[in-house]
N, C-alpha and C positions, 0 to 999 in steps of 0.2 A: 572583332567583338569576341569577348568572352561565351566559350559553349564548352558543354559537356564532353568535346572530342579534349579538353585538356588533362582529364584524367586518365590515367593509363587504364587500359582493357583488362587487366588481368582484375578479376575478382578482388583478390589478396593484395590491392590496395591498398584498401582499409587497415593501419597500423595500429597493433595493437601491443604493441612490446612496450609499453608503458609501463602495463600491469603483468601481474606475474599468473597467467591464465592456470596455472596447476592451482592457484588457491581459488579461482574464482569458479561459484556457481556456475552451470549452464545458463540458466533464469540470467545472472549477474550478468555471463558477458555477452547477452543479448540484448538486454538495456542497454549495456553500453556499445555495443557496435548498432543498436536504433541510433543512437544519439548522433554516434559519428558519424551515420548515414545521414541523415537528415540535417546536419553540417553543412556538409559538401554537399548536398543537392541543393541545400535553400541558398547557400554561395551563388551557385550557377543559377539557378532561379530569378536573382534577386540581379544578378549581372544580366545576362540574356532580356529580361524584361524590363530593367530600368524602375522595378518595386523596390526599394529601398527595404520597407516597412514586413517584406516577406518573411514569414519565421514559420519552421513546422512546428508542433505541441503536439507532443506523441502520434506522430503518422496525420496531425489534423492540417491542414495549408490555411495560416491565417494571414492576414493585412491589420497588422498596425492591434492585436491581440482579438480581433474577431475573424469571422469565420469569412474564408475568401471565395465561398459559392459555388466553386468547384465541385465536382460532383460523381465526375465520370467511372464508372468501376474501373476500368484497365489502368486507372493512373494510381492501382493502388497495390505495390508487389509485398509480397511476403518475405522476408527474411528466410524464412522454413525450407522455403522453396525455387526459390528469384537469385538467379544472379545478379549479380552488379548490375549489368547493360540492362537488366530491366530497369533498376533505379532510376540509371542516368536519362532512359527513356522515357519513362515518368516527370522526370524533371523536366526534359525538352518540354512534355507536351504543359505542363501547369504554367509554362515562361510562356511559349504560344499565348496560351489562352487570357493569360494577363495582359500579352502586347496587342492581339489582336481583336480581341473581345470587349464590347460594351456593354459591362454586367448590369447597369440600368436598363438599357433597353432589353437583355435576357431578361429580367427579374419580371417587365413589365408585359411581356409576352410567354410568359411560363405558363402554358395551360394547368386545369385546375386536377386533372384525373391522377390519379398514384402511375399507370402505365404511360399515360403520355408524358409528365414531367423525366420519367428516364431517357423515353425517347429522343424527346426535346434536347436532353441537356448530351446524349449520347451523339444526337448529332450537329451541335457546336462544337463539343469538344473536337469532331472529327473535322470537320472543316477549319480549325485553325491549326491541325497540327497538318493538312495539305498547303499549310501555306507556311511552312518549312525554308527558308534561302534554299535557294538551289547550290548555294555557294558554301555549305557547310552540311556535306556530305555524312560527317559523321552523326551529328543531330539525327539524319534522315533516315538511316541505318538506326539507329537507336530506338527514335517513334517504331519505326517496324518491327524490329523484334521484341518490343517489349506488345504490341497490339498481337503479334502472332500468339507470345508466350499465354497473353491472355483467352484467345480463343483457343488454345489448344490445351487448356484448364478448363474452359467451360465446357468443351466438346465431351470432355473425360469425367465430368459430374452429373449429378441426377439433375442438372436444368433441363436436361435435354428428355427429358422428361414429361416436364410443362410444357403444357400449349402456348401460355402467354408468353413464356419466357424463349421460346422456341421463335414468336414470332417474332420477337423484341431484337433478337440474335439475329434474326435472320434480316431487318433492316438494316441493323447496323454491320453487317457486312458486304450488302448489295451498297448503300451509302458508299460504305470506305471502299469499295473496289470502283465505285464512278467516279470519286473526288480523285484517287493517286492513279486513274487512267490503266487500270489493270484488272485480272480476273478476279475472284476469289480463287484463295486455294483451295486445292483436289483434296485435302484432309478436310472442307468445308463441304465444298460442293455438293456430295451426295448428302449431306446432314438435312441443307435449307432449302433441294430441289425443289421437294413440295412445296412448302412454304412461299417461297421468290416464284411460282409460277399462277400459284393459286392469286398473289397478290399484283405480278405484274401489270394485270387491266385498269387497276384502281387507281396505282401509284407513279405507273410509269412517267406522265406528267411531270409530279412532283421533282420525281428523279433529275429527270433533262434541270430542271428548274434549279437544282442544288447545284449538277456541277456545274453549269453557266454563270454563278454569282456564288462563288468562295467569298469575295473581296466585301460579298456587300452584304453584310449580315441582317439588315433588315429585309431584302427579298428572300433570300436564305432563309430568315426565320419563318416567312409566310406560305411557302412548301415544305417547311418541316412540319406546320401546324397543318396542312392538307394530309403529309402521312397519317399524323395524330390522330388527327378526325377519323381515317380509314379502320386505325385499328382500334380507337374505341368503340365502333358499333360492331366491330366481329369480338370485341371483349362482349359486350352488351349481349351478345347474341349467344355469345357463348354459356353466359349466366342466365339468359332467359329458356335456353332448352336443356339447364342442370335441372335434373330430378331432385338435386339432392336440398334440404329448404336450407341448409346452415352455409350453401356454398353460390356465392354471388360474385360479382365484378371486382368487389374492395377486395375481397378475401384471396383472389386470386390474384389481383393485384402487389397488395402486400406479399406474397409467394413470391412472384416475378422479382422485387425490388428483394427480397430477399437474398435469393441467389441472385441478382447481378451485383451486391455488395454493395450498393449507393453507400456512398458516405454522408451519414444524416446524424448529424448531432444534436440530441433533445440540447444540451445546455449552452449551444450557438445558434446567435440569430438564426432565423429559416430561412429567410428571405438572404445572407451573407449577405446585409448591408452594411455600411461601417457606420459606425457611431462620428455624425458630426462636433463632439467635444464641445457642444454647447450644454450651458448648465440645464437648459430644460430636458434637453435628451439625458446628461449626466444624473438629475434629481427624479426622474420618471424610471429610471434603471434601477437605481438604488435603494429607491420606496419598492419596488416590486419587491426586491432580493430581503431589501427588511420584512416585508411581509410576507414574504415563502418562511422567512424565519420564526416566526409568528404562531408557524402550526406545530413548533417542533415542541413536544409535551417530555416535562417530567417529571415522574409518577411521585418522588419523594426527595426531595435535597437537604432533607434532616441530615444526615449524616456523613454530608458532603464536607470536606477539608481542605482548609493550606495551612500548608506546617513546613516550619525551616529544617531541614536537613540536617541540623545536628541534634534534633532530638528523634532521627530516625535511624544513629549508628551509636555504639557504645564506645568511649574516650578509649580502650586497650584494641578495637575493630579498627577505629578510627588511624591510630599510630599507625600499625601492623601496614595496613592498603596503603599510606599516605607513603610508607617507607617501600611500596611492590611501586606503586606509582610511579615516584620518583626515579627507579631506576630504570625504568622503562622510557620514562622521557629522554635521562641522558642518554640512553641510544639511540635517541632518534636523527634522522640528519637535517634538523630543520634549521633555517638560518634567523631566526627569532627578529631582530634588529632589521636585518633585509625585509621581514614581510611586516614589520611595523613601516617600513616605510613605503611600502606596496600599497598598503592600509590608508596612510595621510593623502595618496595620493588619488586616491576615489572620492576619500570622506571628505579631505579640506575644504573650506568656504573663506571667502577673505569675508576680516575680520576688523573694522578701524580700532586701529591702536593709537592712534594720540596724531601727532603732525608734523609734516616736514617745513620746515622753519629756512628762511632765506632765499625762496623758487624768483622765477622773473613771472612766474606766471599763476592765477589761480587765484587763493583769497586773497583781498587787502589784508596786512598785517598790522593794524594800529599802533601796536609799539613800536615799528622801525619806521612811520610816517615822519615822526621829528629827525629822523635821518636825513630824508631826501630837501630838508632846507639847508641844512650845512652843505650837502655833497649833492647838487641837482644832477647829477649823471647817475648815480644811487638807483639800480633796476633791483636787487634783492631785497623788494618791499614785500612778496607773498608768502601765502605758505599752502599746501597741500595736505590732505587728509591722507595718513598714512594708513595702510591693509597688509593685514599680515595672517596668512593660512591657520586654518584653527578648525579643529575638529569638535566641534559640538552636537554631537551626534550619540545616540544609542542604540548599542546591537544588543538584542536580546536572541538566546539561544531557547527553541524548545523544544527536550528532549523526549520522547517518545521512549515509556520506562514500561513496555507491554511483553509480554514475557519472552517473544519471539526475537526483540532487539539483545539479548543477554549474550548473542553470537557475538554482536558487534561491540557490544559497550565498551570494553579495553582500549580499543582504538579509538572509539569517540572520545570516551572521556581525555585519552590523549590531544586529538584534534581540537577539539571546544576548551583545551586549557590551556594548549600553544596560541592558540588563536586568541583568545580571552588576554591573554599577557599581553599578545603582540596588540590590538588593538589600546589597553592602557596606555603600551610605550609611546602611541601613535595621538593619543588624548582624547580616545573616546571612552563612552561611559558604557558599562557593560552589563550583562545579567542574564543567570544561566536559570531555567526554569525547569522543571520535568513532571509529567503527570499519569497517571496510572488509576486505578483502582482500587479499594481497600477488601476487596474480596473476589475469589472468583466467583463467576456467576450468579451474581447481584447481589447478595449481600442481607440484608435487612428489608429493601426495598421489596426484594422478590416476595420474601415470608408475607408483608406486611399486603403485595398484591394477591396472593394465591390466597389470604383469608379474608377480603373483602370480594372473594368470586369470581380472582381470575379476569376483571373486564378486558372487553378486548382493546387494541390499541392502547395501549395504556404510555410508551412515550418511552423514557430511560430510568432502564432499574438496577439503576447500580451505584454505588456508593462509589463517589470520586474524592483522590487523592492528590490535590496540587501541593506540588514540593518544587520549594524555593531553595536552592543549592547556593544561590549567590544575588545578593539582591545589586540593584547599579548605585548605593551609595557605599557599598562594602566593596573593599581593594581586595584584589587575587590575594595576596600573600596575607591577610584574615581568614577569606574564605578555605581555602585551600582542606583546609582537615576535613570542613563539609564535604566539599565537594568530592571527596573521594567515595560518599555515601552512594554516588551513582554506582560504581561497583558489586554493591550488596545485593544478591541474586533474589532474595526474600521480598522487595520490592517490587517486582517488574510480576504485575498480575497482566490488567487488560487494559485496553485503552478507548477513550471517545475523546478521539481529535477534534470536534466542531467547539466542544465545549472550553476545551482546552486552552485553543487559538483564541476563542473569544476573552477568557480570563486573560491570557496574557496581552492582546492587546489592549485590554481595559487599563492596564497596569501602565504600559506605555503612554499610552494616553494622560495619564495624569502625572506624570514626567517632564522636565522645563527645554527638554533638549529639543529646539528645534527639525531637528533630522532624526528618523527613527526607521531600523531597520531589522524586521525579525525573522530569524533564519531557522528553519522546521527541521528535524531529524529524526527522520522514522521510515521504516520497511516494510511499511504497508499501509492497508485501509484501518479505518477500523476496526475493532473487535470488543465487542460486549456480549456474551451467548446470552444470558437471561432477555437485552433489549432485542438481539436481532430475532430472538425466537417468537415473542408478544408481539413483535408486529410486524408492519407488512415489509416484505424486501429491499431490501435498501434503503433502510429508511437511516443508519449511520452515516451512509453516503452521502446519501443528499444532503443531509445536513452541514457535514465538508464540505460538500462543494459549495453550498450555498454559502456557507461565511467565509471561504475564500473570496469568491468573487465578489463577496460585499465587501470585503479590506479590500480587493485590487479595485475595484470601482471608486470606492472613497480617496483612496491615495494618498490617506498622511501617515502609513506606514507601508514601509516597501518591503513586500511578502518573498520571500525564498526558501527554497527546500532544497531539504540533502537525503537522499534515496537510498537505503544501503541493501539490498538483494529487490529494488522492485521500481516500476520506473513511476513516478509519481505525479507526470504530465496532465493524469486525468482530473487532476483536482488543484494543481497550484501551474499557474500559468510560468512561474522562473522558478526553473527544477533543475536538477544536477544529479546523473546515477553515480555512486560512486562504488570503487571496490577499493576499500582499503589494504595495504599490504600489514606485515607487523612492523616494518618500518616505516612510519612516515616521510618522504621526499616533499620537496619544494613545491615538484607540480603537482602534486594533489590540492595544496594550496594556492598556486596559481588557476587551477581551474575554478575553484569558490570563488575567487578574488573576479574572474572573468567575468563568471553569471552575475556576482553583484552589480560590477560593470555596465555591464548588459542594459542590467533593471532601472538603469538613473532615468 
């Protein structure tokens, strides 16, 4: 069986000579060594547990693009900080908890209190990574040092601090030293004395009760819920003799969950149940995400635009770039032809093209029927319906023109025009989009809110700017002089990506190509300072996130992103960091071509 002993030990695994690390940011080549981390562990993940469907999303562990319920802090290392064998130790334990765990019956036995649902889930996780093969050593060494490296983080932080959090620690190391039939360690020992002796009378019971039933998760769970109980009424007690009126059971709760880092995603199920892919479950998902949509305000679209790209460069601007451009392409080393047929071979669909005439099998052929009276041996009376690969498909590019991407633009615009060719040669239909703002810091909108009194929440105040560079009935070699208008630094103000994504898939939408696919390019979140400053925090985000996952929900366009200095996992479900060199290679384009892949 495939396990994490297949990767070598040394850290410096991780290859990275791809990229030419002297040009890349720090930020850049941490996105990408997350990616590549979370690679290779959702590989073993997915081998070890027999999850098919397993994928991480920035550090999150999904099944099949929702949330896989996992939960436990120590299964979550840091890059910053974490060697390798933490990872792989990480990984062992989230394979464990897939093979051996029945997240129904978890879900259905999860107490209701903020402190005991850590507990709870701290000691599942613990009980199925005791149940380890004996027979693959290195796995087992793995689980260990990555739970050690975890307490001796926690030991060295202000948890230890808290009372709750103090007790929370101190179960789950009495736990994990009954289940793997050992002490705690002497770095532990003197921490949780108190603690493991004050609670010994209570819980001891419970204890014997865990490690006699690893195997049976259902008794298991009904002495972890005995712990639970113990330490919700010395939580309780604990907030009934605070002086203090602002400080109760939740509030210290929340603390506790705090520092143990639970992984809790507001915009994943709670419960990490999966979506059964019935239309009532798909149409009750989708009404909601429309109507989070619903709240998003704004304040003035008087002055909002789309405008084609050649009325945003002057015909002597236009030459000048078109001739820097060009020279820059032909040095690139891309094999153009080769990734047109990279391209056919994701997007192709067969296609009936007419019919094969003379088969022994298939339809009757009425015109050779007068055949078979002259010649009764005569079996060439059918014919077949002949198929032949055809790309009818549309890739729409949207580029992200916010002043921050002006790093990268050169390179883009090189990549989205190689790629743009190579898709024509391949027979699909294309279209490059870009969007910004017509002012900084809103524009007209703002003047027109600060003299009607300033109200609060007032929604988006800024004048947006959609530029169409190349529409999908205009060929490359039309467009081309536009599109060098990306270039022009005078353009790339701010950006609101919800809005943005929405326009352009509107646009797809009323397009004939049955297959539609649109690929995002941009190096960040949002930015609007007039909107982020009127109202409440995050309120650009959410709106991203929420119309992404209403196009991945809906599913008649298939959403992808290209990341260039930041990882974009938190808001598009098929993401890709990239770091471009000034040359373009092959595999920069083999790795887009993968994630599309990926996305079918």
């Amino acid at each position: 069986m495939a396990n994490s002993e297949q990767f070598s030990g040394n850290s410096n695994y991780i290859d990275l000579s791809r990229t030419n690390e002297n040009e890349q940011s720090p930020a850049a080549r941490t996105d990408k060594l997350q990616q590549q981390v979370e690679e290779l562990c959702g590989a073993t993940i997915r081998a070890v547990s027999g999850e098919a469907n397993f994928r991480f999303r920035g550090r999150r562990p999904e099944i099949g693009g929702q949330s896989s319920g996992i939960r436990a802090p120590h299964l979550q290392p840091d890059l910053t900080k974490d060697d390798y064998q933490s990872f792989r130790g990480a990984a062992d334990g989230i394979a464990l908890r897939l093979k051996h765990s029945d997240k129904e019956l978890h879900q259905q036995l999860i107490p209701s209190s903020a402190v005991g649902q850590v507990i709870f889930e701290l000691l599942e996780q613990l009980r199925v990574e005791s149940l380890v093969n004996p027979d693959h050593p290195g796995a087992k060494a793995n689980l260990h040092h990555r739970y050690q490296q975890w307490c001796s983080d926690f030991s060295h932080s202000d948890m230890i601090e808290n009372h709750i959090g103090l007790l929370v620690y101190t179960i789950a190391q009495v736990v994990w030293a009954r289940l793997n039939r050992h002490g705690v360690s002497e770095s532990t020992e003197d921490l949780i004395e108190p603690q493991r002796m004050m609670l010994a009378p209570h819980i001891g019971g419970y204890l014997m009760g865990l490690r006699n039933n690893p195997h049976n998760q259902q008794v298991y769970a009904g002495n972890a819920l005995g712990i639970v109980q113990v330490i919700d009424e010395i939580v309780n007690a604990m907030a009934d003799s605070d002086d203090d009126e602002d400080s109760d059971a939740t509030s210290k709760a929340e603390a506790a969950i705090a520092g143990f880092s639970l992984i809790l995603y507001p915009e994943a199920n709670p419960t990490g149940q999966l979506s059964s892919g019935n239309e009532p479950t798909y149409r009750n998902e989708y009404n909601k995400l429309v109507e989070q949509l619903a709240n998003y305000k704004i304040f003035s679209s008087a002055n909002d635009r789309i405008i084609s790209a050649d009325k945003l460069i002057l015909p002597h601007q236009s030459k000048k770039l078109r001739q820097q451009q060009d020279l820059l392409i032909a040095g690139q080393g891309v094999n153009v032809p080769r990734l047109a047929r990279d391209w056919t071979k994701i997007l192709a669909a067969p296609r009936r093209e007419g019919w094969n005439f003379g088969q022994e099998e298939g339809y009757i052929d009425a015109k050779r029927l007068t055949t078979l009276v002259t010649s009764p041996d005569f079996r060439q009376l059918f014919k077949t319906e002949r198929y032949q690969p055809h790309n009818n498909c549309l890739v729409t590019f949207l580029i992200d023109n916010s002043g921050s991407m002006k790093h990268h633009i050169s390179s883009i615009a090189m990549l989205v025009e190689l790629m743009t060719k190579a898709l024509e040669l391949a027979g699909a239909s294309t279209e490059i989009l870009g969007f910004t703002t017509r002012a900084w810091q809103g524009g007209k909108p703002l003047k027109q809110w600060r003299a009607r009194g300033s109200i609060a929440n007032p929604g988006r105040l800024a004048e947006l700017e959609h530029i169409i560079y190349k529409d999908a009935d205009t060929p490359l070699k039309r467009a081309r002089h536009q599109l060098v208008a990306l270039l022009k630094p005078e353009l790339f103000r701010e950006g609101i990506d919800g809005e943005a994504l929405l326009w352009a898939a509107k646009r797809m939408q009323a397009r004939p190509e049955p297959r539609k696919i649109l690929i995002v390019l941009s190096d960040g979140c949002p930015m609007e300072t007039a909107t982020n400053q009127a109202n409440e925090a995050g309120y650009l985000d959410s709106h991203l996130s929420q119309v992404c996952a209403m196009l991945e929900v809906r599913g008649d366009i298939q959403l992808h992103a290209l990341g260039f200095g930041l990882d974009l996992s938190s808001y598009y479900r098929s993401n890709l960091a990239l770091d471009l060199p000034e040359v373009l290679e092959n595999g920069i384009f083999k790795e887009i071509l993968n994630m599309i892949a990926k996305g079918q």
